[in-house]
SEKELO-935465 format. One line per 10 residues: for each residue x, y, z of N, C-alpha, C. Coordinates in steps of 0.001 Angstrom, whole numbers, always signed. Each point is the difference from the previous one (the first is absolute). Layout:
% residues N
X Y Z X Y Z X Y Z | ...
This chain:
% residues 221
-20157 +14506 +18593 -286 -458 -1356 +1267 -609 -613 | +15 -1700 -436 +1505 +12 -501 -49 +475 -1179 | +1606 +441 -685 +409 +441 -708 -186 -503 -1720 | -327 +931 -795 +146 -1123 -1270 +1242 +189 -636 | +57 -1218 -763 +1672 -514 -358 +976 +1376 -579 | -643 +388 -924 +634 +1757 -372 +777 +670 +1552 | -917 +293 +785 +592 +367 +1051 +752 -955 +941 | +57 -1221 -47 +610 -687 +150 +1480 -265 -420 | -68 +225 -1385 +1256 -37 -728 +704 +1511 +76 | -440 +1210 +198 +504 +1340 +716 +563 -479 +649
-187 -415 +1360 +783 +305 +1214 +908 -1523 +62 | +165 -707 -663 +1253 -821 -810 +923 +744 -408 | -529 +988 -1249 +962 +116 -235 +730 +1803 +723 | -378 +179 +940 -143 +1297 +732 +1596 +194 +1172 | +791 +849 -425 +1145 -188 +665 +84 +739 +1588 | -376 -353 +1079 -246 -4 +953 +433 +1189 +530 | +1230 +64 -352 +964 +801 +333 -360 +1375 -382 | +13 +13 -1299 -42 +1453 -544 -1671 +355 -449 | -1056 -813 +55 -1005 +150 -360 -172 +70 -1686 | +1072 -232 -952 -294 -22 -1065 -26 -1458 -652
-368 -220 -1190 -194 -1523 -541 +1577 -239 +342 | +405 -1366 +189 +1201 -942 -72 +744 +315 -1721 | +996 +683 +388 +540 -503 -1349 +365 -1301 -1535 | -338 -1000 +1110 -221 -1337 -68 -1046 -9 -1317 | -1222 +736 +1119 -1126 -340 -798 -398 +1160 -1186 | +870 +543 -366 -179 +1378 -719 -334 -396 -1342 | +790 -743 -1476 -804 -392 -1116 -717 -825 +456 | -464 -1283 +1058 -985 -876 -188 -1206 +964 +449 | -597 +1278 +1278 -689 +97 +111 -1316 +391 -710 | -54 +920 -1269 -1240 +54 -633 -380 -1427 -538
+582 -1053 -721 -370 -1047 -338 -528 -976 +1291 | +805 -186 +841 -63 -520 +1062 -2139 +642 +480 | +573 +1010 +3 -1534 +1110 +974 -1456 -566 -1422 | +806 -375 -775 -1535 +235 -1299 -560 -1375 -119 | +971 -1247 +526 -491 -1071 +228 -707 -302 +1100 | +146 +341 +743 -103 +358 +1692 -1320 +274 +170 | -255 +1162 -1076 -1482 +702 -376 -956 -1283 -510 | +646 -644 -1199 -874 -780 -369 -70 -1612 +489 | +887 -312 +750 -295 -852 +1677 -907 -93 +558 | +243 +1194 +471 -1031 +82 +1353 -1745 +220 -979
-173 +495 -1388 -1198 -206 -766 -660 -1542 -115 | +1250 -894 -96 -471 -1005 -567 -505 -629 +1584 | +962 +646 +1215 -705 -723 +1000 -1149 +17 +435 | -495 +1019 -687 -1163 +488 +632 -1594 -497 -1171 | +990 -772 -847 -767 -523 -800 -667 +732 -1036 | +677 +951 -535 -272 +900 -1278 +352 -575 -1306 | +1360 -363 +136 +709 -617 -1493 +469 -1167 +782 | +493 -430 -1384 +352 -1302 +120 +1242 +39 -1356 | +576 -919 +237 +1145 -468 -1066 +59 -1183 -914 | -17 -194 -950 -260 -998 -967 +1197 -194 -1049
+1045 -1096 -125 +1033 +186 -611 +761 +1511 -261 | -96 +489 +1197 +927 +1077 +366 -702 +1534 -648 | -1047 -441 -471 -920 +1332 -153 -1850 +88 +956 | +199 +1593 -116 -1121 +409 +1483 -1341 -113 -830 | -542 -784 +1176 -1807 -17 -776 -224 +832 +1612 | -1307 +1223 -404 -982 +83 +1022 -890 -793 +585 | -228 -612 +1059 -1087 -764 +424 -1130 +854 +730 | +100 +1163 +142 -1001 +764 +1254 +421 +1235 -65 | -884 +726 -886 +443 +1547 +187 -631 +559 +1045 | -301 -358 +942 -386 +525 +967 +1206 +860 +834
-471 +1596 -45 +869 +459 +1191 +431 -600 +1149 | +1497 +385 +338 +8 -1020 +1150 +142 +1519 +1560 | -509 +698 -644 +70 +983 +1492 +1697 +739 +265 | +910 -540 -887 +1175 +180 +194 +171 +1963 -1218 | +779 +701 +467 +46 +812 -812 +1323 -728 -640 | +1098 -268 +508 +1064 +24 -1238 -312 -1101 -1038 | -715 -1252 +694 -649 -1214 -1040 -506 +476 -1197 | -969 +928 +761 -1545 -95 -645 +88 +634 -1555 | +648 +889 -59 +463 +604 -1798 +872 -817 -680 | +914 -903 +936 +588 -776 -1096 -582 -1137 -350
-940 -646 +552 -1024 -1040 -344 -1385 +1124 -1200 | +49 +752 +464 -1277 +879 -1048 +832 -404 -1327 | +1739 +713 +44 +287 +52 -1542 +261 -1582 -381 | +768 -1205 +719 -674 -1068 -641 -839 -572 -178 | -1285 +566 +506 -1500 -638 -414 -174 +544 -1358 | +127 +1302 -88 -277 +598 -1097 +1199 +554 -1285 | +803 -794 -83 +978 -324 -777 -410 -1086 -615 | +326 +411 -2019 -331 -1241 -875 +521 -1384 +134 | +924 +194 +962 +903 -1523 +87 -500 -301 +956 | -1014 +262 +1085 +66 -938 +663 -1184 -853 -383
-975 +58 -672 -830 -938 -627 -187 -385 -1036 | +1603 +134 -1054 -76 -242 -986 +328 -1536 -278 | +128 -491 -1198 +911 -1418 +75 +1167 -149 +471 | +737 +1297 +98 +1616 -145 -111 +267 +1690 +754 | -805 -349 +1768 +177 +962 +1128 +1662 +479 +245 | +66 +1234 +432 +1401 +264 +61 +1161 -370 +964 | +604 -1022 -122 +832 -730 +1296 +657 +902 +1360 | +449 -702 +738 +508 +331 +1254 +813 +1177 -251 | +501 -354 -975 +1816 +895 +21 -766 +1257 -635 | -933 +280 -664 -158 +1299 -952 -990 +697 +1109
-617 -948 +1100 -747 +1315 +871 +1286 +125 +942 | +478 -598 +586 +1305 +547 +752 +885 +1000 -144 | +415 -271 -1122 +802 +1410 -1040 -895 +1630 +50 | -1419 -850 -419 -654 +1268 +67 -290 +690 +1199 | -333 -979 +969 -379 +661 +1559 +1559 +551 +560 | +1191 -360 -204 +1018 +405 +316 +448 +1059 -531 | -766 +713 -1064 +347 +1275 -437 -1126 +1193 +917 | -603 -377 +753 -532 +848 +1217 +677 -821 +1820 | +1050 -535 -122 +248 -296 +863 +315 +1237 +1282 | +274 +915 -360 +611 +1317 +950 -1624 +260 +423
-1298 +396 -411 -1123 +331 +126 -655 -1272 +1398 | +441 -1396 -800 -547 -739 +955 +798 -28 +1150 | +1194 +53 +37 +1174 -182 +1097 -584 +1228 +1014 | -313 +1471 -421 -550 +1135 +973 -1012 -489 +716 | -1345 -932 -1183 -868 -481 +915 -165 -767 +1419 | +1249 -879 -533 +84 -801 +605 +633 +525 +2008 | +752 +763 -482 +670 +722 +1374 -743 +442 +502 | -1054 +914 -1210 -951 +717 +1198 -895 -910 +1020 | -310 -1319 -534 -498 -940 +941 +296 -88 +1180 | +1896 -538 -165 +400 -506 +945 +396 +1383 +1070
-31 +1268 -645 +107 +1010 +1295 -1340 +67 +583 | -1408 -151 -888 -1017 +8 +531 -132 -1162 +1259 | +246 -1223 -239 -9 -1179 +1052 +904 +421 +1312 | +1150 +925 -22 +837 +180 +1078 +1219 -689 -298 | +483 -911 -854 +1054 -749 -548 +1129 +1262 -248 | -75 +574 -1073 +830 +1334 -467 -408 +1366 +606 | +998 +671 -5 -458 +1326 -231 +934 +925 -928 | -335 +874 -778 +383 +868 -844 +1076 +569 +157 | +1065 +560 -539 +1057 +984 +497 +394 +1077 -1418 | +253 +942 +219 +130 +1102 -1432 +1579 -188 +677
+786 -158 -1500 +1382 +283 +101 +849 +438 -999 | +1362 +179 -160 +195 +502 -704 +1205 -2029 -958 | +316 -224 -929 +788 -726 -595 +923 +775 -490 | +1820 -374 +961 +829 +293 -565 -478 +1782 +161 | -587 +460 +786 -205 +1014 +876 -652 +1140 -1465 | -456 -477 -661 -237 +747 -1349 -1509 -17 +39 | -194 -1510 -893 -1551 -680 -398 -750 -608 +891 | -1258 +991 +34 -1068 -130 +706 +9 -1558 +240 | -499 -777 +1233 -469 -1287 -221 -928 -147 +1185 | -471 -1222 -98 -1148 -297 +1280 +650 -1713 +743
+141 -13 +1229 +455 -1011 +307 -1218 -390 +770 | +497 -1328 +278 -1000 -1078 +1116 +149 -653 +918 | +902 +715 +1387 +859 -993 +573 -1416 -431 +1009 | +758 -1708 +517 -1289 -712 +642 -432 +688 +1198 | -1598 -190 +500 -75 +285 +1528 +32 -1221 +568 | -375 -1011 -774 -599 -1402 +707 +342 -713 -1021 | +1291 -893 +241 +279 -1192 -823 -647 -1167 +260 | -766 +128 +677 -737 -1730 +77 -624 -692 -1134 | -827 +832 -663 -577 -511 -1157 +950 -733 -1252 | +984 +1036 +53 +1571 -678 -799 +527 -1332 +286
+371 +173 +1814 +264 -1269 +453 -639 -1057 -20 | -1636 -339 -249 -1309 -710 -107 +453 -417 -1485 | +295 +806 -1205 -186 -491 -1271 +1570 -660 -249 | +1081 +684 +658 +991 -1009 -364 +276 -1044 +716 | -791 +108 +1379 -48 -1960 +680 -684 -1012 -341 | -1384 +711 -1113 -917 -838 -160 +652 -744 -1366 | +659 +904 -667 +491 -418 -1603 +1242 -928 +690 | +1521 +30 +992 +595 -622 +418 -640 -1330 +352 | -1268 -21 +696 -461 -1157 +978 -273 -828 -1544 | -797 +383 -863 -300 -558 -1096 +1081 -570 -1143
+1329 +773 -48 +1039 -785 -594 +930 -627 +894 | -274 -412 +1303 +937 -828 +495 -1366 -681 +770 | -580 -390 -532 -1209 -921 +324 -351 -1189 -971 | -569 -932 +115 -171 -844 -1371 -1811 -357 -415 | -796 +997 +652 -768 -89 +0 -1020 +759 -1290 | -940 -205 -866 -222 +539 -558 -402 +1472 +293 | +244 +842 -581 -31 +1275 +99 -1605 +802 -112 | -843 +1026 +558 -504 +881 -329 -91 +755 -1329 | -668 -107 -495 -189 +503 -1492 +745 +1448 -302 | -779 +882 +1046 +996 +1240 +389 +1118 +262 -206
+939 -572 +1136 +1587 -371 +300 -104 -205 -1171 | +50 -1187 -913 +559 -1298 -1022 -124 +1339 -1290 | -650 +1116 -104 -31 +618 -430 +1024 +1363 -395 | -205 +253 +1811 +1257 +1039 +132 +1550 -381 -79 | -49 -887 +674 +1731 -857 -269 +356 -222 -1441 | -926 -494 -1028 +299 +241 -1069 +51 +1384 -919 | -676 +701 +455 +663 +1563 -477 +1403 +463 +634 | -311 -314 +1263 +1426 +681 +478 +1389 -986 -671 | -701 -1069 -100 +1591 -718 -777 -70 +609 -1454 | -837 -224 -776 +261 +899 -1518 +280 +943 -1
-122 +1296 +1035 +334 +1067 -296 +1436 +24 +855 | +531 -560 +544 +1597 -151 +650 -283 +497 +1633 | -1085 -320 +694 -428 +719 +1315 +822 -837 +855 | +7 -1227 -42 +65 -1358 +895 +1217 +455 +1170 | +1066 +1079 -875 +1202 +105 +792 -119 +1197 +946 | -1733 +616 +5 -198 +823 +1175 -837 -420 +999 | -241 -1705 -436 -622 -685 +1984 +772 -934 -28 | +1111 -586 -975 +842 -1022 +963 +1635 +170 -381 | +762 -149 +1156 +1471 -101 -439 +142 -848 -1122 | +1489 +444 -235 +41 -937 -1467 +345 -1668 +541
+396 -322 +728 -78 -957 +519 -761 -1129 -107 | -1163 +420 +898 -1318 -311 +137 -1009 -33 -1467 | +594 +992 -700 -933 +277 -1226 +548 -1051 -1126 | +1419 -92 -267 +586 -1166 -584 -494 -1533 +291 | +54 -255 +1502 -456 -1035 +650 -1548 -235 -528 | -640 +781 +233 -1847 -347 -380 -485 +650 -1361 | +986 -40 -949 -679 +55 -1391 -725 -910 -473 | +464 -1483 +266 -996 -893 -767 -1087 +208 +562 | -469 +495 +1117 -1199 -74 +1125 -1018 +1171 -643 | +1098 +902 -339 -431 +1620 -755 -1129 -624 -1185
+948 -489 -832 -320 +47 -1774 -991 -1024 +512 | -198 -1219 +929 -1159 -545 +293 -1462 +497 +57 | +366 +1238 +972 -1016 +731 +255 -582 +1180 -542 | +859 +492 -770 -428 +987 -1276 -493 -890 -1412 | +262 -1160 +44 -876 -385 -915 -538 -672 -363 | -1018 -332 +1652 -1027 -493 +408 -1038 +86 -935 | -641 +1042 -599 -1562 +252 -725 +567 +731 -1363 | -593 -208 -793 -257 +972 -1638 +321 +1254 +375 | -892 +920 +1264 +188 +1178 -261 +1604 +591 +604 | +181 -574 +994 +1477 -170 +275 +1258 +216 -885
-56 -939 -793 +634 -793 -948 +136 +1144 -1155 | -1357 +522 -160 +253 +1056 -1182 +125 +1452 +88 | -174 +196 +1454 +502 +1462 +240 +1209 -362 +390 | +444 -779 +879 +1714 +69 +163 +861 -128 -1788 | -851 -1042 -563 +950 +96 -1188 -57 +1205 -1011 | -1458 +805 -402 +112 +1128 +29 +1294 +1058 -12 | -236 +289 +1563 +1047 +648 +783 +1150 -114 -311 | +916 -1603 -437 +959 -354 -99 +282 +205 -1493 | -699 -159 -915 -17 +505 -1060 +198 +1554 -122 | -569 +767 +473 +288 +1467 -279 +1282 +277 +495
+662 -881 +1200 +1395 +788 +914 +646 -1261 -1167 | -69 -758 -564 +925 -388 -714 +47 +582 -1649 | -590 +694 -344 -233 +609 -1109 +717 +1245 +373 | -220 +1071 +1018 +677 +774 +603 +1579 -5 +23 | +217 -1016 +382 +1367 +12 +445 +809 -504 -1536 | -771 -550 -861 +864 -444 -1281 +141 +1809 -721 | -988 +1068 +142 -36 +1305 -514 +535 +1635 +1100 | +570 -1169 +1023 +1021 +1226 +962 +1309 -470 -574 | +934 +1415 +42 +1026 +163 -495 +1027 -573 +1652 | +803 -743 -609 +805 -76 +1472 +1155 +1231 -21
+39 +478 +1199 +625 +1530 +121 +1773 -866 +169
């Protein structure tokens, strides 16, 4: 069964090594994971995006458990069929304040598929934690050759990809599938392809909006 983009964007940002998230990806991941969520909705043809705010098109269950409640609460949320539905950035914020809930879901998948498996440990030999080191990196290696083949390609992109590449660049991912090198070299190719479509366009800027709002209200140590 392939993977949907949520779990997709896990094992991106998944540090191989130690089985815990990439430090990298540590403030982008709940924002990063809540767009991700509502991605893979719109792929499936639930919502849709309209000057950077979500209309429902199909409340139809989509069979998905982690989807399926967050499409219930924007079907049945006053903004989404009002005149003035609630934009990208205010369900993101909101789905990113259950990001730890969806992030468990999400693992339990990928230990269910055979990808992960579980580990009880201790952090700093104190605090309880749960790690995820890989059994089978292939699926990893599949999503960061397919996103590589697609930014050093000139071909129009997969809706998918053109999707995920633009989250992973708003949320600062880009520098955990390509050297900086390479990643310097194919930015114009990047920002090409992240902002390919509307919905693209307004969850990456979204995204970029909250880590730049963020960072004007962190104290520099």
């Amino acid at each position: 069964m392939p993977l949907t983009m949520p779990e997709e964007l896990i094992l991106l940002m998944l540090d191989d090594r130690t089985g815990r998230l990439n430090e990298t990806a540590g403030p982008a991941s709940g924002y990063a994971l809540a767009g991700a969520i509502l991605a893979e909705l719109a792929l499936r043809n639930r919502i849709n995006t309209e000057q950077g705010r979500f209309l429902v098109t199909d409340a139809t269950p989509t069979g998905d458990s982690l989807l399926d409640p967050v499409l219930a609460r924007i079907a049945a949320d006053p903004g989404a069929t009002a005149d003035v539905p609630h934009d990208s950035r205010w369900w993101i914020e909101t789905l990113a304040g259950e990001a730890d809930a969806f992030r468990d879901a999400i693992f339990a998948r990928l230990v269910a598929h055979g990808i992960l498996r579980a580990e009880e440990g201790r952090f700093l030999w104190i605090f309880p934690e749960r790690r995820y080191p890989m059994i089978s990196d292939r699926e990893e290696r599949e999503v960061k050759a397919r996103l590589a083949g697609v930014i050093f390609d000139d071909h129009v992109p997969d809706h998918r990809d053109s999707l995920l590449i633009g989250l992973a660049r708003s949320a600062g991912l880009l520098p955990l599938i390509l050297a900086p090198d390479a990643l310097e070299a194919a930015e114009p190719r990047i920002a090409q392809v992240a902002d390919i479509d509307e919905l693209s366009r307004s969850l990456g800027n979204a995204v970029r909006d909250i880590f730049v709002e963020m960072a004007r209200y962190t104290p520099v140590m």
